[in-house]
C-alpha positions as CSV (number, residue, x, y, z in Angstrom):
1,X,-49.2,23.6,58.1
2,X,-49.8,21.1,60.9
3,X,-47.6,19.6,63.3
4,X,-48.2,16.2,62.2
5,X,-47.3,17.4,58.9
6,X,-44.1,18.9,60.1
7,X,-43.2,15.5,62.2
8,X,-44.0,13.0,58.6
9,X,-42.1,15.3,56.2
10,X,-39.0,15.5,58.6
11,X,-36.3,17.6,59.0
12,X,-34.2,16.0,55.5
13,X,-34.5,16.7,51.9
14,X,-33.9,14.6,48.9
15,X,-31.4,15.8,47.1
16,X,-32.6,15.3,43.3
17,X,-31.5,13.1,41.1
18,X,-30.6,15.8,38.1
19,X,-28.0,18.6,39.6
20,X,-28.5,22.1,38.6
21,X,-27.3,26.0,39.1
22,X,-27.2,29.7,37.6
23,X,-26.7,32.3,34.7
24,X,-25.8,35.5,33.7
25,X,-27.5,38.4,32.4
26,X,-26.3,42.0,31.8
27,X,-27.5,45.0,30.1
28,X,-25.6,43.4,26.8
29,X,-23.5,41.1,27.9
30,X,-25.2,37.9,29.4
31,X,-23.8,38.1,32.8
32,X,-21.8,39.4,35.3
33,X,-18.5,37.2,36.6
34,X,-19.8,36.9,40.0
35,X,-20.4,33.3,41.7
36,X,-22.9,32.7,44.6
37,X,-20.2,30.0,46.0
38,X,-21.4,27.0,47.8
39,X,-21.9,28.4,51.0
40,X,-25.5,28.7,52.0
41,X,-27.0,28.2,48.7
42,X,-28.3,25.4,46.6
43,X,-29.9,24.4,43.0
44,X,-33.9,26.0,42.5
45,X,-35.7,25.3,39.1
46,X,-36.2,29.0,38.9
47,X,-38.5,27.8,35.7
48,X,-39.9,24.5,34.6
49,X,-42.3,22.4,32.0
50,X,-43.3,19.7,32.2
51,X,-42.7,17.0,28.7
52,X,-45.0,16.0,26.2
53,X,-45.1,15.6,22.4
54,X,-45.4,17.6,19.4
55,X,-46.5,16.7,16.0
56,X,-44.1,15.9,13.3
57,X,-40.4,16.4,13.3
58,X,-37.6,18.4,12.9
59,X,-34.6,18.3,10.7
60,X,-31.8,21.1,10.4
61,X,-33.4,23.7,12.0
62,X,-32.7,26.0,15.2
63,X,-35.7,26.3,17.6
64,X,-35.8,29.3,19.8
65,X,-37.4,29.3,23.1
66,X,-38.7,32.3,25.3
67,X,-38.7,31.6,29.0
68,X,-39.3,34.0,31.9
69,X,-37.4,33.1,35.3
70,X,-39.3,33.0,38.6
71,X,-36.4,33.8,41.0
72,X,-32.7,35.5,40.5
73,X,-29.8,33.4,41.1
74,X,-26.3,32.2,39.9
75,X,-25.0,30.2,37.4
76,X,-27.5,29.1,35.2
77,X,-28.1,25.7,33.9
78,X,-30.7,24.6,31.2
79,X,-32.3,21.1,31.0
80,X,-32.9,19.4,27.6
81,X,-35.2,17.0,26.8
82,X,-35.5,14.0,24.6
83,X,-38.3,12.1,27.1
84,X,-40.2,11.1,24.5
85,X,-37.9,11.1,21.7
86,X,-37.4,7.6,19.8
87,X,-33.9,8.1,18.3
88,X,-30.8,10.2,20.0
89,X,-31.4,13.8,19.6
90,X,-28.2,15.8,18.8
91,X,-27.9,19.5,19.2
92,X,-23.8,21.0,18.2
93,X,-25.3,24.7,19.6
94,X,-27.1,25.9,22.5
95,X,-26.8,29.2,23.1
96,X,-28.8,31.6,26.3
97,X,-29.3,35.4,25.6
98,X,-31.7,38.1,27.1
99,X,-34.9,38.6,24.9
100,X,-35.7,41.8,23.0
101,X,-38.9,40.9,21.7
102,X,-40.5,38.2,19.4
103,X,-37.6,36.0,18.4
104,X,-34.7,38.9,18.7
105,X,-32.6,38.7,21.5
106,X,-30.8,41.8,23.3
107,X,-27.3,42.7,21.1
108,X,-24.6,41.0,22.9
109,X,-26.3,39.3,25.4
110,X,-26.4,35.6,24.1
111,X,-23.7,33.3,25.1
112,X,-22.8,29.4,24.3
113,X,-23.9,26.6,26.5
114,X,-21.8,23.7,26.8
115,X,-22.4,19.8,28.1
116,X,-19.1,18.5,30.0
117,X,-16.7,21.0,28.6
118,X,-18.4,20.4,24.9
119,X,-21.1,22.6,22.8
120,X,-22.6,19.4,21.4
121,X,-24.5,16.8,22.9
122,X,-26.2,13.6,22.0
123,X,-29.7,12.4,24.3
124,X,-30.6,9.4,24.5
125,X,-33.9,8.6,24.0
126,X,-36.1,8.7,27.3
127,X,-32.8,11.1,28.7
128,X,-32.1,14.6,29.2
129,X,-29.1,16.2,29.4
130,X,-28.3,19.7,32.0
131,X,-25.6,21.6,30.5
132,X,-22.7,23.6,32.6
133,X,-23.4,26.5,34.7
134,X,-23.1,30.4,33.3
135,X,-21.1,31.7,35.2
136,X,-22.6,35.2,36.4
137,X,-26.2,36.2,37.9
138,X,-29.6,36.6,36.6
139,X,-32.7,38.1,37.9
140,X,-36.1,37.1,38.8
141,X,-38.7,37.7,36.1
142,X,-36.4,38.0,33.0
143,X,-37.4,36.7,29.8
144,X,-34.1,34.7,28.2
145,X,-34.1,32.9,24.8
146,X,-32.6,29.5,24.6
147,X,-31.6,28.6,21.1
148,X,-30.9,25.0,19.6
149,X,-29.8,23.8,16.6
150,X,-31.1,20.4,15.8
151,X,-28.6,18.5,14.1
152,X,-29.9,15.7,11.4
153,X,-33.6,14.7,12.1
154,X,-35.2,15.0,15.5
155,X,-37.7,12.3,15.7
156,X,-40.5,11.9,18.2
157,X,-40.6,15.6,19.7
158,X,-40.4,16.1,23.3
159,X,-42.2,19.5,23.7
160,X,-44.6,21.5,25.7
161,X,-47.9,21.9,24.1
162,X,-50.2,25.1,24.3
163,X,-47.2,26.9,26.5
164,X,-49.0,30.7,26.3
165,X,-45.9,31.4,24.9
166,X,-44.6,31.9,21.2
167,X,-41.5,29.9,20.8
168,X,-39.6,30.5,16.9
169,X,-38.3,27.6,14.1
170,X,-35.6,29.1,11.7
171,X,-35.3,28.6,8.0
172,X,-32.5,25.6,7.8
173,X,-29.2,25.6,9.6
174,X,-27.7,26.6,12.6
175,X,-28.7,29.7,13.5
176,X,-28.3,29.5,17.8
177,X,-25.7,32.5,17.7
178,X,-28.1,34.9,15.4
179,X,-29.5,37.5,17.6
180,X,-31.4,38.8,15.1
181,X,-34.9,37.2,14.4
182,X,-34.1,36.8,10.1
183,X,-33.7,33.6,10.4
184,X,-37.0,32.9,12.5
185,X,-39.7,32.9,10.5
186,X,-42.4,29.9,12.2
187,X,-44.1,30.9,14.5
188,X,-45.2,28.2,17.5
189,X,-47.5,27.9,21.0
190,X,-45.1,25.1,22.1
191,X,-41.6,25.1,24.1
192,X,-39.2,22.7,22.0
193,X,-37.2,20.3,24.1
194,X,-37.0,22.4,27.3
195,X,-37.7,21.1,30.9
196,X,-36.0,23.5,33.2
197,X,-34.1,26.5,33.9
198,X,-31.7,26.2,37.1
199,X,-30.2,28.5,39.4
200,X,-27.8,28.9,42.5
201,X,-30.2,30.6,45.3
202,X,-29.8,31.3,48.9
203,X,-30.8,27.8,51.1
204,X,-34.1,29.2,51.9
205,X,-35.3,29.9,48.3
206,X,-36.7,26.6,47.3
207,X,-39.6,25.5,44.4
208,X,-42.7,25.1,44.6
209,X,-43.8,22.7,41.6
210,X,-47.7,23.4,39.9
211,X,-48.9,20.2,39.2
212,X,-52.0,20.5,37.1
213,X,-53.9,20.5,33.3
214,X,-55.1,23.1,30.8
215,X,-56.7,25.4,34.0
216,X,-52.6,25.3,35.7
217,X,-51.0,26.0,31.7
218,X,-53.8,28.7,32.0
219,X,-54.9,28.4,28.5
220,X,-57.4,31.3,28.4
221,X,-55.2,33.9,29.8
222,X,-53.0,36.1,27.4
223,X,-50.1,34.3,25.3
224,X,-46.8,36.3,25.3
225,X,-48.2,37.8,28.2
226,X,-47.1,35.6,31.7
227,X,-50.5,35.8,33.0
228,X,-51.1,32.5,34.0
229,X,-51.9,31.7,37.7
230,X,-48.6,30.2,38.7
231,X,-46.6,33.6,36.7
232,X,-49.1,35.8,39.0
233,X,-47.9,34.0,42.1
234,X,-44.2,34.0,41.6
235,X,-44.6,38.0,41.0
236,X,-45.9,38.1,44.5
237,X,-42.8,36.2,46.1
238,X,-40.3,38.7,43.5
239,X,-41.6,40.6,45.5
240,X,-40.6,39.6,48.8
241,X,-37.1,40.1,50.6
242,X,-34.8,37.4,49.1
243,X,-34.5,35.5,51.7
244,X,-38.3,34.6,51.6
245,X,-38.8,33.9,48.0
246,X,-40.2,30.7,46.6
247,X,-39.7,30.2,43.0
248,X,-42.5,28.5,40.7
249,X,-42.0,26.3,38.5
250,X,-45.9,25.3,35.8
251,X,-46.0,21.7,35.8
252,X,-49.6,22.1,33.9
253,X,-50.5,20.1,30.4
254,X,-53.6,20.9,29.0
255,X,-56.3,18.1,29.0
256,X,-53.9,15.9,32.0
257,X,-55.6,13.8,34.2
258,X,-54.3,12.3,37.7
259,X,-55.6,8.7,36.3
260,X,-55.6,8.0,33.0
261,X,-53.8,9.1,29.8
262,X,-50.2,8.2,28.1
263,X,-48.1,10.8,25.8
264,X,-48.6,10.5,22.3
265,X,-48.6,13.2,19.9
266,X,-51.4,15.7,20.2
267,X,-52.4,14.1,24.1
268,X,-53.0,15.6,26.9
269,X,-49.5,14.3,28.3
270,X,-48.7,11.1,31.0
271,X,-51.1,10.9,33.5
272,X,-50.1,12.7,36.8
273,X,-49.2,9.8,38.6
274,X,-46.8,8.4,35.7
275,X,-45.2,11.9,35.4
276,X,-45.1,13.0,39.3
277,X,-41.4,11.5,39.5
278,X,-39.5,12.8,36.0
279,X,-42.1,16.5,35.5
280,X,-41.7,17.4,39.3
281,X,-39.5,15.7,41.8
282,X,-36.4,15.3,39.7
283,X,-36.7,18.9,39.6
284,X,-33.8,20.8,41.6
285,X,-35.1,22.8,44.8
286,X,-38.6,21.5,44.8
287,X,-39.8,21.2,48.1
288,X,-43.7,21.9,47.7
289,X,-45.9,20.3,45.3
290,X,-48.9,22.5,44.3
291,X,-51.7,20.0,43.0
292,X,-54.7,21.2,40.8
293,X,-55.9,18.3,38.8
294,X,-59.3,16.5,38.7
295,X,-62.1,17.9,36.2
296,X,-60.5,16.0,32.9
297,X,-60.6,13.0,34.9
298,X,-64.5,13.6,36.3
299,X,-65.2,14.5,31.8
300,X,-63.9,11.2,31.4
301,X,-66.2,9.1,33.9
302,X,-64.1,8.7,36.9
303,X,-65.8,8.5,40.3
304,X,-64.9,10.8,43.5
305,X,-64.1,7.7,45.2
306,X,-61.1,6.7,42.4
307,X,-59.8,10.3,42.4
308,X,-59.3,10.4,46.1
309,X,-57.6,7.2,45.9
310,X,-55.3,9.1,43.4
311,X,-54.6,11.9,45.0
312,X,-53.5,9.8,48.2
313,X,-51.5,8.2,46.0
314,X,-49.7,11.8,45.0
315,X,-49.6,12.5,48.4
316,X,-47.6,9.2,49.8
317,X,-45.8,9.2,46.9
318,X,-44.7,13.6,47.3
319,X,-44.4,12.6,51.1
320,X,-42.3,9.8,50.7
321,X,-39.2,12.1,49.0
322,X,-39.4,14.0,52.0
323,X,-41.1,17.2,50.4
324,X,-44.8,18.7,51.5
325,X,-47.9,18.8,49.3
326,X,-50.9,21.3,49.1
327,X,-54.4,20.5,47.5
328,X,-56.0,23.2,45.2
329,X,-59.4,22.9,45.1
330,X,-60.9,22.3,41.6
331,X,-62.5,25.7,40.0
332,X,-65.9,25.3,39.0
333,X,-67.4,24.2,35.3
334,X,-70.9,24.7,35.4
335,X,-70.7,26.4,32.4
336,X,-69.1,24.2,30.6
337,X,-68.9,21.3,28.3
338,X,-67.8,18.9,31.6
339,X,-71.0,19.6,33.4
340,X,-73.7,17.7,34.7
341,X,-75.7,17.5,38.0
342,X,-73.8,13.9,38.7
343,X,-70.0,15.3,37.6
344,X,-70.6,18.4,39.3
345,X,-71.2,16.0,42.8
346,X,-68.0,14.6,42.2
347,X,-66.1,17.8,41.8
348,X,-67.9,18.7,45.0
349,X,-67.0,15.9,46.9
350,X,-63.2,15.9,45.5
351,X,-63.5,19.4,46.6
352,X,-64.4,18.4,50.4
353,X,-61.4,16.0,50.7
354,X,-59.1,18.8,49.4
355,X,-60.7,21.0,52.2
356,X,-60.5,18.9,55.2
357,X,-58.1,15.8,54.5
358,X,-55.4,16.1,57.6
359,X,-53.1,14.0,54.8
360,X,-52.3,17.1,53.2
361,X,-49.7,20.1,54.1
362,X,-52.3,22.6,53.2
363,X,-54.9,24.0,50.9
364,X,-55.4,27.2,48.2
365,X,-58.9,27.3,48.1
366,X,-59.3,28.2,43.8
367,X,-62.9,27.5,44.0
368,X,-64.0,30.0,46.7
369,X,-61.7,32.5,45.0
370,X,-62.9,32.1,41.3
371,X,-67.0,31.2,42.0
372,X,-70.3,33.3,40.9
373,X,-71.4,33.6,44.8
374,X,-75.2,33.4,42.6
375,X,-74.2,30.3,41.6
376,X,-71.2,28.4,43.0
377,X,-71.1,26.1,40.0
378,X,-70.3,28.7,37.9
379,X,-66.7,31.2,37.7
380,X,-67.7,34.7,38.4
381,X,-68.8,36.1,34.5
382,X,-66.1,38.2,34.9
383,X,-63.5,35.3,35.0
384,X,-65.3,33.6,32.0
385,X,-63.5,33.4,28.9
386,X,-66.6,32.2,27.2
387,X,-65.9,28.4,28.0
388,X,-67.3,28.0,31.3
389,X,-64.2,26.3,32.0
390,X,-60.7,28.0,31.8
391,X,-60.9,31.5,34.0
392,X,-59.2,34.5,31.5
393,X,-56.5,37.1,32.7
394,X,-58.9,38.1,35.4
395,X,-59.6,34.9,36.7
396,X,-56.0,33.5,36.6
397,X,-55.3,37.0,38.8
398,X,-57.6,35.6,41.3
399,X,-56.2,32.7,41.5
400,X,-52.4,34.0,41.6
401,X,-53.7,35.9,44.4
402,X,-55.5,33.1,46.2
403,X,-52.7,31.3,48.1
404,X,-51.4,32.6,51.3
405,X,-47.9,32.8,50.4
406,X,-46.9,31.0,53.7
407,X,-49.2,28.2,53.4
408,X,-46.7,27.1,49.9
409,X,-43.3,26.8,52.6
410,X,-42.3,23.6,53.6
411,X,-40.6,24.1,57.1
């Protein structure tokens, strides 16, 4: 990171606008009753999605989510969604537990979130709600289940679309508490209502936010599996003392574009600079803004000279709230459905900026890392799922493995 970029980001940080903090998780009970205290920690999304809409709705019915945290911490706090809802959404039980497998969570591990004191609450539409903290510590890289019960209909639903991840829908009723998976019997690639996971962490931890599309939700790679780019990199900092972790937090929707685009159902979300504020910086803990976004925008006719614009805009915008953002270079599509000689200039030229622009805090080079050195337009074979487009398991290693890890800190 450059000095100048060190002078215009400052020495103070935003504090978000949506408070957060910890959890609990134990070999069957769900925590521990030890509290990180104030001193010398603060809120990190430790997890995070970024809101868009399903198809449908739901009435009645518990939805299960599988999450997998990025860092440990204290306390945990989950944050509900109703973004895009059009009518309040009320859930009466929430509950956190340790997965087992599928839908079944770990026998005596779940435990009952509450909102103010209360284990029901109403969102608004266009709200979210973050409930109370758990008292007790997790760790990084577990894989909780957050349950719901969706009281009445749901409406519009606020969800995350092609999520790599199986999420469950219960026969009717409440069935939050059940830790068996009876009562789950749908199946689904989305993550029903959920927007973060948030945990007490030592001052240094802080976020790094993935701002991207389809390439960022990793669509290729394995679901079930946490093989997308951004899970590769947070093993890497897991790995690390403490002290020097970062935790991640996939702000990727398949098909986004930094221009254009609004959510509706089946869309490929708000356009990056709509959704920069409410996906990523209202966010607890995130201090570095990770941006891979671009080739959707060049499919649908934009010019290098309208996506440069745009990402300045990210860039005054992420600079602005006092945090630091680094430019990921677009991966290449030569293979694919996107490419042309002309679109293939602009993902060149977009790719130049993201090299050499002094505007940003730094760069991960995806391109370099992920290219057919026989033909630079193309991913390696081996990183080709068959689409020319979205690199596989391999490929999303690569790219895990691309980013100095020091290049992601904001000092």
């Amino acid at each position: 990171m450059t000095t100048s970029s060190l002078r215009r980001i400052g020495a103070s940080i935003l504090v978000t606008a949506t408070a957060a903090a910890g959890y609990v998780a134990a070999p069957a009970a769900v925590g521990t009753p030890e509290s990180a205290g104030d001193r010398g920690t603060h809120q990190v999304t430790t997890w995070g999605a970024s809101d868009d809409i399903a198809g449908g709705t739901l009435n009645d019915v518990t939805v299960r989510n599988i999450l997998r945290t990025s860092v440990g911490g204290d306390d945990l706090r989950i944050r509900l969604s109703n973004a895009n809802g059009d009518q309040p959404l009320v859930f009466d039980s929430v509950y956190v537990g340790k997965q087992q497998a599928g839908a079944a969570v770990v026998p005596g591990s779940s435990r009952q979130l509450t909102f103010s004191g209360r284990t029901t609450v109403r969102i608004p539409p266009g709200a979210m709600a973050v409930s109370d903290p758990l008292p007790g510590r997790i760790g990084a890289k577990e894989s909780l289940t957050v349950s719901a019960h969706v009281v009445g209909q749901s409406g519009i639903i606020t969800a995350h679309n092609r999520a790599m991840q199986h999420s469950y829908k219960s026969t009717s009723g409440d069935h939050a508490a059940d830790e068996t998976a009876t009562a789950y019997q749908t199946e689904s690639s989305a993550w029903f209502f959920l927007n973060a996971a948030i945990v007490t962490a030592p001052q240094q931890v802080q976020t790094v936010a993935t701002l991207g599309d389809s390439i960022t939700s990793s669509v290729a790679t394995t679901i079930d599996e946490n093989r997308r780019w951004p899970d590769i990199l947070a093993n890497r900092y897991a790995e690390l003392p403490e002290h020097r972790r970062l935790a991640i937090s996939n702000e990727g929707i398949s098909g986004n574009r930094i221009l254009n685009g609004v959510a509706k159902a089946g869309s490929a979300g708000a356009n990056a600079l709509s959704r920069l504020d409410k996906d990523v910086l209202t966010k607890p803990g995130v201090r570095t803004v990770l941006v891979l976004e671009g080739i959707n925008d060049i499919y649908a006719g934009a010019t290098a000279d309208e996506l440069i614009d745009g990402y300045r805009q990210l860039i005054t915008r992420v600079h602005a709230s006092g945090r630091c953002i680094v430019g990921g270079t677009l991966t290449p599509m030569g293979a694919s459905f996107v490419y042309t000689p002309e679109k293939e200039a602009i993902r060149q030229q977009l790719n130049e900026f993201i090299r050499t622009s002094p505007e940003l805090d730094g760069v991960v080079d995806f391109d370099a890392a992920t290219r057919d050195p026989a033909d630079p337009t193309r991913l390696k074979a081996e990183y080709d799922p068959g689409d020319g487009l979205h690199p596989n398991n391999a490929g999303s290693e690569a790219m895990g493995n691309a980013a100095d890890l020091d290049t992601l800190r904001c000092s």
